[in-house]
C-alpha positions in Angstrom: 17.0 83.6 52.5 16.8 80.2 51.0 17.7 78.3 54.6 14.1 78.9 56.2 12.2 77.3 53.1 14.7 74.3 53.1 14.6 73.6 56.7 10.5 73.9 56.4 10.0 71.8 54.1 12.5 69.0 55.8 10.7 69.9 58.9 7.5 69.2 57.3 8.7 65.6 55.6 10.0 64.6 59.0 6.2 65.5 60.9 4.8 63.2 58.0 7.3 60.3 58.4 6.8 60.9 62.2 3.0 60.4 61.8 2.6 57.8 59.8 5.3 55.7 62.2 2.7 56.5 65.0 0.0 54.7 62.4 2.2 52.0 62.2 2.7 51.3 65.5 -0.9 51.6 66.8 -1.6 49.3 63.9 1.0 46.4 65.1 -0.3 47.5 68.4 -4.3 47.0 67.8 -3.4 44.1 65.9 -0.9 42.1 68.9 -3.9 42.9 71.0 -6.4 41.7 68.8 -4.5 38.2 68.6 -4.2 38.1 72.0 -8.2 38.3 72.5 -7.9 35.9 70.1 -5.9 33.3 72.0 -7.8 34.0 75.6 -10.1 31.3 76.0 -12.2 33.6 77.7 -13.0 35.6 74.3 -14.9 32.5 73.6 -17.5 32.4 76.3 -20.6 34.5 76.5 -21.7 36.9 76.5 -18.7 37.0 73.6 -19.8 34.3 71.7 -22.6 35.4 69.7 -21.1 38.3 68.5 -18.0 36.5 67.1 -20.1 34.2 65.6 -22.2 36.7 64.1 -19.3 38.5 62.8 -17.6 35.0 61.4 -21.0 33.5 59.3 -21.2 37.6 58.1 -17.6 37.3 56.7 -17.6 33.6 55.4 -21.0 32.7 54.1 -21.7 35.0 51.7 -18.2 35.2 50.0 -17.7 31.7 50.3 -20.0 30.2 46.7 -19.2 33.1 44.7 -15.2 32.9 45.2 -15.4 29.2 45.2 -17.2 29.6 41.8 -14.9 31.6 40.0 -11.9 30.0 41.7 -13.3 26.7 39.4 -13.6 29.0 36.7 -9.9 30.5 36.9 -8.6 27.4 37.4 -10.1 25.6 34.6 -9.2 28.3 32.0 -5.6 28.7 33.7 -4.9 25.1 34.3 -6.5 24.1 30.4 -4.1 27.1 28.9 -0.6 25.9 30.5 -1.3 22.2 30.2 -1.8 22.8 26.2 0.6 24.9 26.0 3.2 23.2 27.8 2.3 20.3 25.5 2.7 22.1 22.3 6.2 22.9 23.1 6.8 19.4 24.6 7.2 20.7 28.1 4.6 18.8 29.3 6.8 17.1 32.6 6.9 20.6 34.0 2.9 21.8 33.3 1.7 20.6 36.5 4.2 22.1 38.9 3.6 25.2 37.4 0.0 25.4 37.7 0.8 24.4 41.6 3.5 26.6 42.0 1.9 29.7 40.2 -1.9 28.9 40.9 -2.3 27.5 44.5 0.7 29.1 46.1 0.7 32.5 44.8 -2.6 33.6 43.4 -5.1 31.5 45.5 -4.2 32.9 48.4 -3.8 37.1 47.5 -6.9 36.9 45.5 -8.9 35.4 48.7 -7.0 38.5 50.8 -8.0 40.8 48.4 -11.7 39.4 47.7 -12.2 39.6 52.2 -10.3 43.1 51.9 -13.4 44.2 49.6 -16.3 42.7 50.7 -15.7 42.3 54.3 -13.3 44.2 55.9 -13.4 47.9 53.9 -16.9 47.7 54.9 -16.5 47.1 58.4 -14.1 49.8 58.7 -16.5 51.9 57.4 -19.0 50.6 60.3 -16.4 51.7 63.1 -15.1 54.9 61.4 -15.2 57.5 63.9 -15.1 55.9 67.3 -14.0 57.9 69.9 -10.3 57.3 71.1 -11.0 56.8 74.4 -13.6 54.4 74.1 -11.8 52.8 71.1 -9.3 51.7 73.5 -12.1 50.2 76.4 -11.2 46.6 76.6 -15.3 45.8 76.6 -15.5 47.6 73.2 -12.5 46.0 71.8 -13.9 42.9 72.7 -17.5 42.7 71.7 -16.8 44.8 68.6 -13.0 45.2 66.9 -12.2 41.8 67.8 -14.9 39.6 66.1 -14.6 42.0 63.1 -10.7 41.2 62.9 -11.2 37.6 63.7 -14.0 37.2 61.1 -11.7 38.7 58.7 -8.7 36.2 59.5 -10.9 33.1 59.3 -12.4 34.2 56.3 -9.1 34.5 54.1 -7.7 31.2 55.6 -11.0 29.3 54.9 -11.2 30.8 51.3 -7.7 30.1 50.7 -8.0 26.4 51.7 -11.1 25.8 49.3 -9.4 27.9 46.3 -6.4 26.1 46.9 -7.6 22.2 47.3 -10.4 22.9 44.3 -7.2 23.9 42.3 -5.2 21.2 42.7 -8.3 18.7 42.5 -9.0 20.3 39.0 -5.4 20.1 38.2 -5.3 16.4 38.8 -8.6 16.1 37.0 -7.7 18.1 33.7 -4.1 16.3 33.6 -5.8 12.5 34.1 -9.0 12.4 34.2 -10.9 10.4 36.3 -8.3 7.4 36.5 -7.3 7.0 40.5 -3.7 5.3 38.8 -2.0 8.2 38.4 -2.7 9.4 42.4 0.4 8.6 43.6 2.4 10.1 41.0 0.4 13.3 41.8 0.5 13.6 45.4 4.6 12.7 44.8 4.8 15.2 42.6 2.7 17.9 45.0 4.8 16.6 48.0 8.5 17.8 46.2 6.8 21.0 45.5 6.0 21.8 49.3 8.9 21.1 51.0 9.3 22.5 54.3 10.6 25.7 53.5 7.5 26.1 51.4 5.3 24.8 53.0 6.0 26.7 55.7 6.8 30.0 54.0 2.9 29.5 52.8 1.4 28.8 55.6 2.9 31.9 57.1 2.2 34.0 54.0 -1.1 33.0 54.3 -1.5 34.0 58.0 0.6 37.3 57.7 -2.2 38.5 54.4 -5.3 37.1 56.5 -3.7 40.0 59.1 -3.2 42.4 57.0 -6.4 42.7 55.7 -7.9 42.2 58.8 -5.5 44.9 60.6 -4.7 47.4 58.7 -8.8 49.1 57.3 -9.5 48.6 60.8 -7.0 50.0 62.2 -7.5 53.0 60.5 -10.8 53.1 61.1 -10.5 52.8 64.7 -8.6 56.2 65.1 -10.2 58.2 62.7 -12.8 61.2 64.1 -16.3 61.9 62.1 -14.7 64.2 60.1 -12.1 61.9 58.5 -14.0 58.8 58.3 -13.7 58.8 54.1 -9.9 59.6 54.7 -8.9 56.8 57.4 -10.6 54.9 54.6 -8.4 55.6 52.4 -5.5 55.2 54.1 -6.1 52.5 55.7 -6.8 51.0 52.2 -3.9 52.2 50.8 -1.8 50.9 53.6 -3.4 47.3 53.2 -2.4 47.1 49.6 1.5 48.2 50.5 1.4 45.6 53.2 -0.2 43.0 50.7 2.8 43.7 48.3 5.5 43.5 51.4 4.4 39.9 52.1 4.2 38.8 48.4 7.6 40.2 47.7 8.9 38.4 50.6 7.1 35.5 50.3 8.8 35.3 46.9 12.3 36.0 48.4 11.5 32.9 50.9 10.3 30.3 48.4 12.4 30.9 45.3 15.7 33.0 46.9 17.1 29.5 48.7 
């Protein structure tokens, strides 16, 4: 009597695992061929050209003063807080490579994801919600409209990213020694044994993966999703962009600190 139920509801938890590894798949899938429209030269030419540059100054320009303004703002308040209190606890040798480690490699970068993930891509999702399947996967349509969104998107968190992250460490150098160019070299010595290679290069990729995740992943969703479930491919694919936010942190972590 009680085998039926059991087997049901296993059943049912396998259909739901099964779907959303069919989700998965057409989102690596949407987003390898994205990259590779990406990397054709001929995605460059017209008639292709306006459109991706329509889509790029649509993402960039507007987000670009507002983030870079309260980047300056979090960093002075962050960078002023640790430096004095480093210095009241006579730490102060170890104040500036935490503001670089904690400021510009961690939270510069997930904050400019996050800040393109809700004012850029969310919405654009929302533009493509209910496309047809069929013409979802033309290689025209692709082309002249998923691939400047996801490309807009990308360039976007990598250019915010870069300005969050040199304004930090300009301000760091500034609020540490002030206007004197003497203590440069000391700075840029001390910035240098914080991004070693494996750093370095765990960032850069860190910042690439996030710039694809929150390009990917509300489009994506969007992509597949009928009239009907437009507000629920939303969803999802919002929900899925913050799991694969926390994935890359988590194992961005593991890379720079787990050596």
């Amino acid at each position: 009597m009680l085998a039926a139920p059991a087997r049901t509801t296993w059943h049912a938890r396998f259909g739901v695992l099964q779907r959303r590894a069919r989700a998965s798949w057409r989102t690596l899938h949407l987003g390898a061929l994205v990259v590779a429209l990406a990397l054709a030269p001929s995605t460059y030419r017209r008639p292709w050209r306006q459109p991706m540059a329509a889509q790029l100054v649509r993402a960039a320009y507007p987000l670009l003063p507002w983030f870079t303004l309260l980047a300056a703002i979090a960093s002075l308040v962050v960078i002023r807080i640790v430096l004095v209190t480093a210095q009241s606890y006579g730490l102060s040798q170890y104040a500036l490579g935490m503001v670089v480690r904690v400021f510009v490699l961690e939270l510069i970068p997930m904050s400019a994801a996050l800040a393109v993930a809700l004012r850029v891509t969310i919405p654009m999702a929302a533009e493509i919600a209910g496309t047809a399947a069929e013409r979802a996967t033309s290689l025209p349509w692709l082309r002249e409209q998923l691939a400047p969104r996801v490309l807009a998107g990308m360039v976007a968190v990598l250019l915010l990213a870069a300005v969050g992250s040199l304004l930090a460490l300009v301000l760091t150098y500034l609020l540490a020694h002030g206007f004197t160019p003497y203590a440069f070299a000391r700075f840029t010595r001390l910035v240098g044994q914080i991004f070693d290679p494996v750093v370095a290069l765990v960032f850069v990729l860190k910042t690439a993966a996030l710039a694809l995740a929150v390009s990917v992943a509300p489009l994506g969703a969007a992509v597949r999703a009928d009239a009907a479930g437009a507000e629920t491919a939303a969803q999802r694919g919002a929900l899925r962009l913050f799991m694969l936010v926390l994935t890359i942190e988590i194992l961005a972590l593991m890379g720079s600190y787990l050596q």
